[in-house]
Structures are given as structure tokens and as C-alpha cells.
SEPA-669823 format. One record per residue: residue number from 1; x negated, y negated, z of N, C-alpha, C in turn. Coordinates in Angstrom, 1 decimal, always signed. Atoms other than C-alpha are relative to their C-alpha. Example, Ala and Ser with C-alpha at 12.3 -4.5 7.8 and 13.67 -1.06 7.14 Angstrom:
<pts>
(pt 1; (-0.9; +1.2; +0.0); (-12.3; +4.5; +7.8); (-0.9; -1.2; +0.0))
(pt 2; (+0.9; +1.1; +0.0); (-13.7; +1.1; +7.1); (+0.8; -1.1; +0.8))
</pts>
This chain:
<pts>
(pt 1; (-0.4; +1.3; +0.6); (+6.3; +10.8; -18.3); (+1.5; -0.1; +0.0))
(pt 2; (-1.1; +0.2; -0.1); (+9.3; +9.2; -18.4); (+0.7; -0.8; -0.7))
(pt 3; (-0.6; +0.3; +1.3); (+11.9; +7.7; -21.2); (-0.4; -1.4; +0.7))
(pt 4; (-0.3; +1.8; -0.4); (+11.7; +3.6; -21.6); (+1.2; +0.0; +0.1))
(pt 5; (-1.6; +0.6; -0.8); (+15.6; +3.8; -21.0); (-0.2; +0.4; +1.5))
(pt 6; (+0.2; +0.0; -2.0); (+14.9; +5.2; -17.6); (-0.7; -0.6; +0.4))
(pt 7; (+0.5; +1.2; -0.9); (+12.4; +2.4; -16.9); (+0.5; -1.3; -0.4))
(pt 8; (-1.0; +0.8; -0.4); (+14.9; +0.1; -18.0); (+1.2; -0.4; +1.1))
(pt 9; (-0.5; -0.3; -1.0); (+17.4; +1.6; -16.1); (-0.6; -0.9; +1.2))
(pt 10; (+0.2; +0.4; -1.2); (+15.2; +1.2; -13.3); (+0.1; -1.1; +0.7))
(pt 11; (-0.2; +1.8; +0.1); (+14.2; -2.5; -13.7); (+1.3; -0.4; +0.4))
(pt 12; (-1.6; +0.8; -0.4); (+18.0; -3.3; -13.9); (+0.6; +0.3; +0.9))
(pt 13; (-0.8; -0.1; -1.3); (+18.9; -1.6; -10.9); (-0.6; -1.2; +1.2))
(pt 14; (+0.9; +0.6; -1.0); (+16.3; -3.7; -9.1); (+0.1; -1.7; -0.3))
(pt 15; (-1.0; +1.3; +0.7); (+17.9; -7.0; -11.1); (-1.7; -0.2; -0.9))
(pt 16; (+1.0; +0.5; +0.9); (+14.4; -7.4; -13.4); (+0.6; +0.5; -1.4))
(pt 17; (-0.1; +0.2; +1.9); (+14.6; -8.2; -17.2); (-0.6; -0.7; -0.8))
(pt 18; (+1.3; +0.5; +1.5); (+11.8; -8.9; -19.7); (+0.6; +0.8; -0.8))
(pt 19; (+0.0; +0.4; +1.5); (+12.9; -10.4; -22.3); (-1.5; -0.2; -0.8))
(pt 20; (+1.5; +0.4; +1.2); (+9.5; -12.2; -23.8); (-0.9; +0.4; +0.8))
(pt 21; (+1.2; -0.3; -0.7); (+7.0; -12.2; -20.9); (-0.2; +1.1; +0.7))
(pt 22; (+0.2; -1.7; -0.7); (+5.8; -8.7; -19.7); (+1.1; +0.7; -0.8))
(pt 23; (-0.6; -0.5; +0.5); (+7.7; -7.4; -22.4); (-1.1; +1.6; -0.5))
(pt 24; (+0.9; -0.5; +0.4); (+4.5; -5.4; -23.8); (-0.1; +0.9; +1.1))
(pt 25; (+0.1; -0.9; -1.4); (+3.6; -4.3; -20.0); (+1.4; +0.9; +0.5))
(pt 26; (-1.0; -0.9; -0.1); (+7.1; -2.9; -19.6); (+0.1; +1.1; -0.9))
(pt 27; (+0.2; -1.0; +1.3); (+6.5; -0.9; -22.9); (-1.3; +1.2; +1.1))
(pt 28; (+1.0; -0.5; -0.7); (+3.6; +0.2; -20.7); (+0.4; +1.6; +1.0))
(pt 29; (-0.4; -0.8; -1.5); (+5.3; +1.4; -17.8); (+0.3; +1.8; -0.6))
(pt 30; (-0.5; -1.3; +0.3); (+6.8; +4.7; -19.5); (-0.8; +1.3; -0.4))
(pt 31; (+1.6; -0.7; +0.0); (+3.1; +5.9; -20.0); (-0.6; +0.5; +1.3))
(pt 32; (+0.6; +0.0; -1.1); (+2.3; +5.5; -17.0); (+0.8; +0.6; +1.5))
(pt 33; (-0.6; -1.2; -0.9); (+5.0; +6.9; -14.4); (+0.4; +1.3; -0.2))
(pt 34; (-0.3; -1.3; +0.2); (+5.8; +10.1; -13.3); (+1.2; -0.2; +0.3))
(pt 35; (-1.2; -0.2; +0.4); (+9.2; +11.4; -13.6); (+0.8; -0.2; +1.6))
(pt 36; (-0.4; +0.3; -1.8); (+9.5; +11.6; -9.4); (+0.2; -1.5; +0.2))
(pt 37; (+0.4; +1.4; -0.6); (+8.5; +7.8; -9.0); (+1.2; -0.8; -0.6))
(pt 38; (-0.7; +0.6; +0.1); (+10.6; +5.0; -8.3); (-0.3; -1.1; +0.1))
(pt 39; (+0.7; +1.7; +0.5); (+10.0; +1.4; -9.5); (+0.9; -0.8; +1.6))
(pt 40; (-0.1; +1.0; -1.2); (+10.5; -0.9; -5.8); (+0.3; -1.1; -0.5))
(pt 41; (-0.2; +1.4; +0.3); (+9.8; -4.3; -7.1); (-1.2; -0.2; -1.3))
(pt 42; (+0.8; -0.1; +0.9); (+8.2; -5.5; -10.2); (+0.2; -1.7; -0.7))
(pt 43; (+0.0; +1.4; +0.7); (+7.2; -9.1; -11.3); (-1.1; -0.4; -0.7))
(pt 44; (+1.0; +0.8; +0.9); (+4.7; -11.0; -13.7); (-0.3; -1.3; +1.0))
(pt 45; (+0.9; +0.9; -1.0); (+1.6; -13.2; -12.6); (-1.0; +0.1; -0.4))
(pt 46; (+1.3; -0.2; +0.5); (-1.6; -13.6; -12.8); (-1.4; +0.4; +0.7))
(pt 47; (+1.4; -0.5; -1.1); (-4.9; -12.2; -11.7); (-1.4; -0.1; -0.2))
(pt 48; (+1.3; +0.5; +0.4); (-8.6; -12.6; -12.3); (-0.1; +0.2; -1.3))
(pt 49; (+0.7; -0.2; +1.1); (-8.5; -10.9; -15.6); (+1.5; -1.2; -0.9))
(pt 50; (-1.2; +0.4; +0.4); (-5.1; -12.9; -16.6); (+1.7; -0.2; +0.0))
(pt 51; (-1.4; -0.6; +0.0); (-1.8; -12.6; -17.3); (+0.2; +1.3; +0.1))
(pt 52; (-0.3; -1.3; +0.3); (-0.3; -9.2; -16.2); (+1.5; +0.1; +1.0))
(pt 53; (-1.1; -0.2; -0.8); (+2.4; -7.4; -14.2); (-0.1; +0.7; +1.0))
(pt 54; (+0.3; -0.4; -0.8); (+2.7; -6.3; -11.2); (+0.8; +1.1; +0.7))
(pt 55; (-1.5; -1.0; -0.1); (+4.9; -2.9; -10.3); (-0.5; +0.8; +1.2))
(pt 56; (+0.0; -0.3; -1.7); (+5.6; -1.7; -6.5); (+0.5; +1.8; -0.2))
(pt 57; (-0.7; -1.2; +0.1); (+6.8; +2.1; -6.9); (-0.2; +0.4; +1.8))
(pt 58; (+0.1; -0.9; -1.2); (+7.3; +4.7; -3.9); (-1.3; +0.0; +0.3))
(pt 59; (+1.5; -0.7; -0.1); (+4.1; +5.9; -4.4); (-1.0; -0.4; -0.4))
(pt 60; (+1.2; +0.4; +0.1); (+1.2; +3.5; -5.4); (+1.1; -1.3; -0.7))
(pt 61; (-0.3; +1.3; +0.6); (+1.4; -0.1; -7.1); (-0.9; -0.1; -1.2))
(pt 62; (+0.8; -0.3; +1.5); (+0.3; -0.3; -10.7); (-0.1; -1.7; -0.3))
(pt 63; (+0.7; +1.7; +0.9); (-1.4; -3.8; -12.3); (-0.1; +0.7; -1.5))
(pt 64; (+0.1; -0.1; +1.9); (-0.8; -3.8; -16.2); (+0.1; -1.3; -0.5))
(pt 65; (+0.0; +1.6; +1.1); (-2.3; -6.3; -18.4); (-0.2; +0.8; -1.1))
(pt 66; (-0.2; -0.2; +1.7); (-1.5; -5.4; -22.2); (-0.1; -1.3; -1.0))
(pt 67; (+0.1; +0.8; +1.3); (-3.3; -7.3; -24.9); (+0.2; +0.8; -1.1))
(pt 68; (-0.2; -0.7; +1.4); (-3.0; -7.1; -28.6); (-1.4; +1.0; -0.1))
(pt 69; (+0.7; -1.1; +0.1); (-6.5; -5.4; -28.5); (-0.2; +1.1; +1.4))
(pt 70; (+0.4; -1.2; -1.2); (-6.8; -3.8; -25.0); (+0.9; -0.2; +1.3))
(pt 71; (-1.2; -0.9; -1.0); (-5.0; -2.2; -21.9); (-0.8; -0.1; +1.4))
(pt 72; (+1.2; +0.1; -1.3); (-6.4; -3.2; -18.2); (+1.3; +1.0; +0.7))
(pt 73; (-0.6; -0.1; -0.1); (-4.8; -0.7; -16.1); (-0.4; +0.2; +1.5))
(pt 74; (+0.2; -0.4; -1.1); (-4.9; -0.4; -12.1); (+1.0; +0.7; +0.9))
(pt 75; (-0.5; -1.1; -1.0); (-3.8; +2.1; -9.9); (-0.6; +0.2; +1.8))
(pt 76; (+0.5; +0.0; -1.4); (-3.8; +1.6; -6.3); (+1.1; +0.7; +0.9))
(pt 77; (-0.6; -0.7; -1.3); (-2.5; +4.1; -3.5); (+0.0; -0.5; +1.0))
(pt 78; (+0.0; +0.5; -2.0); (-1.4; +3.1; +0.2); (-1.1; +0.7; +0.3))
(pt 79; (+1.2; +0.0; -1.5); (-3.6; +5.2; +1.8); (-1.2; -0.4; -0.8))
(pt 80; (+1.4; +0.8; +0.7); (-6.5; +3.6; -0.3); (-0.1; -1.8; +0.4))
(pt 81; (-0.2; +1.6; -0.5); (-5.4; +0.0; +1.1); (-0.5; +0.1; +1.4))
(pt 82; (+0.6; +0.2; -1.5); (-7.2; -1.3; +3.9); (+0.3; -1.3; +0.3))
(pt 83; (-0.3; +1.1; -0.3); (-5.9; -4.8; +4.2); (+1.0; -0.8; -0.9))
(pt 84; (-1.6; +0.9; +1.0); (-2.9; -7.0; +2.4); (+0.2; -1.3; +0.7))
(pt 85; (+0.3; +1.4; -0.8); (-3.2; -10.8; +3.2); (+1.6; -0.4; -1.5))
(pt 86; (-0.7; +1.2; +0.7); (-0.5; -13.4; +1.7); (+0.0; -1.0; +0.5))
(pt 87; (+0.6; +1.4; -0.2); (-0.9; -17.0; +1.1); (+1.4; -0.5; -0.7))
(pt 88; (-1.6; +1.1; +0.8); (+2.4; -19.4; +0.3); (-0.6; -1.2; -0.4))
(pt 89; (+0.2; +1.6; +0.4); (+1.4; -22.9; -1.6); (+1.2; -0.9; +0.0))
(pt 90; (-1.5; +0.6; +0.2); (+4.0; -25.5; -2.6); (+0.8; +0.6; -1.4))
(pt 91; (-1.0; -0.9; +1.6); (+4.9; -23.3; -6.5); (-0.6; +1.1; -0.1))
(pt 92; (+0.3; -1.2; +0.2); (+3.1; -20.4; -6.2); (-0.4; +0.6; +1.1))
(pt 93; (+0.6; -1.0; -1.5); (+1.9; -17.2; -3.5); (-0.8; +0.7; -0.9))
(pt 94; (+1.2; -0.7; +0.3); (-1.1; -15.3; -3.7); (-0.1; +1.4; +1.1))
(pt 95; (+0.3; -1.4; -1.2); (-1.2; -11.4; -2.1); (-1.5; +0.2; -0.5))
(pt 96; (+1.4; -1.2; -0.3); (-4.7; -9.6; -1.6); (+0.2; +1.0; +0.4))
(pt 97; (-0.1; -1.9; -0.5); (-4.7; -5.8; -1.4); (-1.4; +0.2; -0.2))
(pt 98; (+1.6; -0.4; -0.4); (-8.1; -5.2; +0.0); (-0.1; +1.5; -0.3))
(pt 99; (+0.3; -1.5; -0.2); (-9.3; -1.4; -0.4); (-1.6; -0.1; -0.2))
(pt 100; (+1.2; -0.3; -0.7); (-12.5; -0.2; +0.1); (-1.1; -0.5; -0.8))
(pt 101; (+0.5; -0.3; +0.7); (-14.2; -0.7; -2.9); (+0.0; -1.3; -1.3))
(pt 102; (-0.6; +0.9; +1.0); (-12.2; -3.8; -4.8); (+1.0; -0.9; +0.8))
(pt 103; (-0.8; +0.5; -0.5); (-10.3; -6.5; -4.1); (+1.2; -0.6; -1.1))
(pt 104; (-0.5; +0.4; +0.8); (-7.3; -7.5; -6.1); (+1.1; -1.3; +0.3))
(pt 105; (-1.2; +1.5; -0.2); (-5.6; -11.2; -6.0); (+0.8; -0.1; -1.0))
(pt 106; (-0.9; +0.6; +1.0); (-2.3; -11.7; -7.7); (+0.6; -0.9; +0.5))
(pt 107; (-0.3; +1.5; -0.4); (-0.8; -15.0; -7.8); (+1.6; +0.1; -0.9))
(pt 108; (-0.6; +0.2; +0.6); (+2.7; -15.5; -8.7); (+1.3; -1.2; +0.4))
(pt 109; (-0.8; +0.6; +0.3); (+5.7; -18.0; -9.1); (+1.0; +0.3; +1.2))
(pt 110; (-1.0; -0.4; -0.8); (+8.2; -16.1; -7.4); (-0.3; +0.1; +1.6))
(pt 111; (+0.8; +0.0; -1.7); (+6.5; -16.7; -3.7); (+1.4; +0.8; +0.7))
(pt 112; (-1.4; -1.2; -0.7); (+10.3; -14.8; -2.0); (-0.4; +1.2; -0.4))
(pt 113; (-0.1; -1.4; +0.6); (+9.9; -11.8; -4.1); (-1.6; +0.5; +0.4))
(pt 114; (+1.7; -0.8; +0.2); (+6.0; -11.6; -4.1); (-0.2; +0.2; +1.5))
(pt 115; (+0.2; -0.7; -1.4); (+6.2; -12.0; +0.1); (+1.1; +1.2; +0.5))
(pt 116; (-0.8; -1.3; -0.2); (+9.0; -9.0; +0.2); (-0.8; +1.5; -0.7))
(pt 117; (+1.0; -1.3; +0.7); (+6.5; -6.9; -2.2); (-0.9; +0.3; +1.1))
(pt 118; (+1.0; -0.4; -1.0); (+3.8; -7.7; +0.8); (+0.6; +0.9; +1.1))
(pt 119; (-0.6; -0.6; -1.0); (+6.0; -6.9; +3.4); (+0.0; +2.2; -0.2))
(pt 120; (-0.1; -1.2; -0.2); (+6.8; -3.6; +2.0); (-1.2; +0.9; -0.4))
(pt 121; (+1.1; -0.6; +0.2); (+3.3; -2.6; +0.8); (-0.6; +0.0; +1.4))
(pt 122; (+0.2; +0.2; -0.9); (+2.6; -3.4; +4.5); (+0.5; +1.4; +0.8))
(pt 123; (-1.1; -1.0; -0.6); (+5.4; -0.8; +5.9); (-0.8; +1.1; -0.9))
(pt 124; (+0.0; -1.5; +1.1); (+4.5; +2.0; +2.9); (-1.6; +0.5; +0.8))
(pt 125; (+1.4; -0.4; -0.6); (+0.4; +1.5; +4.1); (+0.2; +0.8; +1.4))
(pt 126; (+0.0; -1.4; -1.8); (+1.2; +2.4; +8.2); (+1.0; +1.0; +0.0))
(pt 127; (-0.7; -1.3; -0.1); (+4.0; +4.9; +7.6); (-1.5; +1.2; -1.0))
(pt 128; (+1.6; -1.1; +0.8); (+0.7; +6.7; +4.7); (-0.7; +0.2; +1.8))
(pt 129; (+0.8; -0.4; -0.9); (-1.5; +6.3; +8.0); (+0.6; +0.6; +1.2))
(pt 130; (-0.8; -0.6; -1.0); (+0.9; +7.4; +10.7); (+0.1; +1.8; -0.4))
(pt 131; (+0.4; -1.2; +0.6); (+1.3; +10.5; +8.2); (-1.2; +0.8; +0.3))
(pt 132; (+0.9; -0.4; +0.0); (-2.2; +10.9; +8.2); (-0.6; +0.2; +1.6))
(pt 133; (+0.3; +0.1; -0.9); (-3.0; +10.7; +11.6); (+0.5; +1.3; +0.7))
(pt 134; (-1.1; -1.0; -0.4); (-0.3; +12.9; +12.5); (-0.7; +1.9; -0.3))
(pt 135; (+0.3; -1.1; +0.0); (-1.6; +15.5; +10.3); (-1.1; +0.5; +0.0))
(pt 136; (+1.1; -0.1; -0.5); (-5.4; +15.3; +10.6); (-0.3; +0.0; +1.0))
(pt 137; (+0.1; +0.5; -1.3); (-5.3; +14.7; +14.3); (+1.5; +0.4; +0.6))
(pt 138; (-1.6; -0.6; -0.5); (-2.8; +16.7; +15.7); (-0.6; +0.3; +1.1))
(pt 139; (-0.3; -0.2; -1.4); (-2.1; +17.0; +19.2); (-1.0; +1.3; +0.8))
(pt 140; (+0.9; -1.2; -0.8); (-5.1; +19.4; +20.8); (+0.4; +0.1; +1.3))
(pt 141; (-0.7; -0.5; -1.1); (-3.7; +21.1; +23.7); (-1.7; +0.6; +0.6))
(pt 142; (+1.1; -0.8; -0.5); (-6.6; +22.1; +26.4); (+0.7; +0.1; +1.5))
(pt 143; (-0.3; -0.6; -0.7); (-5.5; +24.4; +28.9); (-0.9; -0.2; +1.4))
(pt 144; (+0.6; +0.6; -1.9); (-6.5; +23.4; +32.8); (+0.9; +0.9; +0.9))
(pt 145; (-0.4; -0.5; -0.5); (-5.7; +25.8; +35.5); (-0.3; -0.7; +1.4))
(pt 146; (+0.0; +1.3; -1.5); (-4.1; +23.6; +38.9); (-0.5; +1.2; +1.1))
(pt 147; (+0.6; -0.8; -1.1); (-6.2; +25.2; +41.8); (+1.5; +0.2; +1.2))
(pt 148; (-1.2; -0.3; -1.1); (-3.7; +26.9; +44.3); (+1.5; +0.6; -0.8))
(pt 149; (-1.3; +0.3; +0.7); (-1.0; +27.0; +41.6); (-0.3; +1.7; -1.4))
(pt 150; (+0.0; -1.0; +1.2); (-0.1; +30.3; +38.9); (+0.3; -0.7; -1.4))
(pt 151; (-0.4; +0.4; +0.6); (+0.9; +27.5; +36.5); (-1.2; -0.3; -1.2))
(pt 152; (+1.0; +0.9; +0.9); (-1.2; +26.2; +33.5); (+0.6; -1.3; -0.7))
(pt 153; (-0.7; +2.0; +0.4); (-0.9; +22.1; +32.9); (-0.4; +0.1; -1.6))
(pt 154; (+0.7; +0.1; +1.4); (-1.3; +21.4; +29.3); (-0.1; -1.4; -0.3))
(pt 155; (+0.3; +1.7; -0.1); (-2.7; +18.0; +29.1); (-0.5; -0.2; -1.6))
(pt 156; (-0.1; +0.7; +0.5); (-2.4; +16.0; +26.0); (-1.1; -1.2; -0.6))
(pt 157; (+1.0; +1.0; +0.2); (-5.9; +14.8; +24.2); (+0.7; -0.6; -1.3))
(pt 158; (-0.2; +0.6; +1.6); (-5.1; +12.2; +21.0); (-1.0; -0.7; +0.0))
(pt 159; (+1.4; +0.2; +0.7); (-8.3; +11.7; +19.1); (+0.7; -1.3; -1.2))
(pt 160; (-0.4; +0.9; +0.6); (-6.4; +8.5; +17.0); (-1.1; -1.0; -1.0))
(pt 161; (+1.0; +0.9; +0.4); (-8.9; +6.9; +14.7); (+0.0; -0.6; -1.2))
(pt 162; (-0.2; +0.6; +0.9); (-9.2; +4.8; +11.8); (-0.6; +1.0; -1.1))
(pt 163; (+0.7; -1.5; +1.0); (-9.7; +7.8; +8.5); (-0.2; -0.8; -0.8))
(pt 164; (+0.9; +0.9; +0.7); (-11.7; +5.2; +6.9); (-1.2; -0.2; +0.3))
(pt 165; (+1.1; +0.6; -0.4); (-14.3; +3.7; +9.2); (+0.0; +1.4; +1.4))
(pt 166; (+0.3; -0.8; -0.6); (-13.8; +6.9; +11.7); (+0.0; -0.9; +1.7))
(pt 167; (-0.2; +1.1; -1.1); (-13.6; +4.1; +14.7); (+1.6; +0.0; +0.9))
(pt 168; (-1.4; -0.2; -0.5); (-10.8; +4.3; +17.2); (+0.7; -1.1; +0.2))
(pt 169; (-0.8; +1.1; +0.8); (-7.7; +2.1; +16.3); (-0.2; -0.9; +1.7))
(pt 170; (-0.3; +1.1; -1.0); (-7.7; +0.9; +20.3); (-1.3; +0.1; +0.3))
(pt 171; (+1.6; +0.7; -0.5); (-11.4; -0.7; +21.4); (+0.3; -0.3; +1.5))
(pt 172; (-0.3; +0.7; -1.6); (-11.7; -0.9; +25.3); (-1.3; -1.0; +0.3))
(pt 173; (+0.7; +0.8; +0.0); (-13.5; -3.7; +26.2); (-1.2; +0.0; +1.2))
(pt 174; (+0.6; -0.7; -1.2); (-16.8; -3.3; +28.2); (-0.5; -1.4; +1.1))
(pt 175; (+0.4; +0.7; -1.1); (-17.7; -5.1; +31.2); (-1.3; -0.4; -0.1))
(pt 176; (+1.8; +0.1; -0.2); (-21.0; -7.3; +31.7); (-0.5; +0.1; +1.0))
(pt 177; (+1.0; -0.3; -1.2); (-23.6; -6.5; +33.8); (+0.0; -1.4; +0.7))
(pt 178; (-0.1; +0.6; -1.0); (-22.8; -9.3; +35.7); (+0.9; -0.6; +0.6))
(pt 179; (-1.2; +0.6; -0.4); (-19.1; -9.1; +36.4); (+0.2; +0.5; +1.3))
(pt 180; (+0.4; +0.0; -1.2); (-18.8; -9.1; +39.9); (+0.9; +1.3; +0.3))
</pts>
């Protein structure tokens, strides 16, 4: 856990300041990060259950709605995201962070700030999957010996697949039985 002056701090390095609204949810935050994590972007909005806030860290993106009687709180990790859509109206934007399991729409005011949050939950998700690819799917070397030759080729299989649906990220397209 971490002091509410260092998630003050943080907020004001990032120019945010709840005063009235998400005042409660800021009280929140100090519960809920770890002492490594660093607050990205953080704005108020609303989502199916209500009013809440919305907080971008390094390392996951947290939904906090704090009523006088109860505490909604969501926790979602990049590599747990499988899709991120944004929508711009004429006074408000709406993101969707799809995962496997749930889908969450927030809606807020600030449409600039809320499509710079997508952007970089965008970037955080393929650098998580690039990671992951990288290290579950590492580079299998299989050894071929060139006839004639003392040399051994090492030829380069990459098994690249989606560590969700197990499906590979590039689809070759098949030809019909009646392309000439």
C-alpha cells in the first residue's frame, strides 16, 4: 500500500485534482495500489453500474465506484484484454475494454483524455503480448544437415499464435476448388 500523499502526489504530477467529484474514489486509490505502480491517466465517468473513476497505471487499469454504503471495484490486466474499441459523440466518448469474460463501457466528458487513455491501453496490451510471445514461443532451432556440405543450417521455426484462442495471428487464405 501506498500513502494518500503519494497518490496525490501522483495525480498532480499527471495535472488531475478532485476536489468534489471522485473525491471518495481517490480516498480509494491508496488501498488499492502497490507501492511499485504508477498512476498514467485517471478521470471520472460513467459506466453501467454509475458514477465512478477510471485509473490507467503501468500495470492494469482499476474502475472504482465508492458509495456511502458499498465499493465496486475492478481490476483489469493488459494481458487479460482482448479488444479496446472507442466511440467519439458531439460531448462525450465511450472506450470498451473487451476481455474474455466481461465487457466494460465507460463513458466520459473529457473525449481528448479518454482517446489518449485508449491509445495507450492499446500500446501497454501489444507490448504484454509481444512479451508473451517472445517468452512462450521462443525461437525453436531444428538442425538440417546440407547434403555435400560439413556445415549445419539452423533454420528458424516461429510458432506465433494468439495465447488466448491458440489460433495463428496470420490466416493464409485457402484457395477454391475451382480456381483455375
Amino acid at each position: 500500500m501506498i500513502t494518500h500523499h503519494e497518490v496525490e502526489q501522483q495525480l498532480k504530477a499527471i495535472g488531475m485534482d478532485f476536489r468534489f467529484w471522485g473525491r471518495a474514489e481517490m480516498n480509494e486509490l491508496e488501498h488499492i495500489l502497490v507501492p511499485s505502480e504508477k498512476i498514467i491517466y485517471c478521470l471520472n465517468g460513467r459506466y453501467e453500474g454509475g458514477f465512478a473513476m477510471l485509473c490507467v497505471t503501468d500495470q492494469r487499469i482499476i474502475l472504482i465506484d465508492k458509495k456511502p454504503l458499498y465499493l465496486t471495484f475492478e481490476d483489469i490486466r493488459y494481458d487479460m484484454i482482448s479488444e479496446i474499441d472507442f466511440s467519439q459523440r458531439l460531448i462525450d466518448a465511450t472506450v470498451s475494454i473487451c476481455t474474455i469474460n466481461k465487457t466494460l463501457m465507460f463513458t466520459a466528458f473529457k473525449a481528448q483524455l479518454l482517446r489518449q487513455v485508449s491509445m495507450y491501453i492499446q500500446n501497454r496490451v501489444m507490448e504484454f503480448r509481444q512479451q508473451h510471445m517472445m517468452s512462450t514461443n521462443p525461437m525453436q532451432y531444428i538442425q538440417t544437415p546440407i547434403v555435400g556440405q560439413s556445415q549445419i543450417v539452423h533454420s528458424i521455426e516461429h510458432r506465433i499464435t494468439n495465447p488466448y484462442t491458440k489460433v495463428p495471428l496470420m490466416m493464409r487464405r485457402r484457395l477454391s476448388r475451382f480456381h483455375q
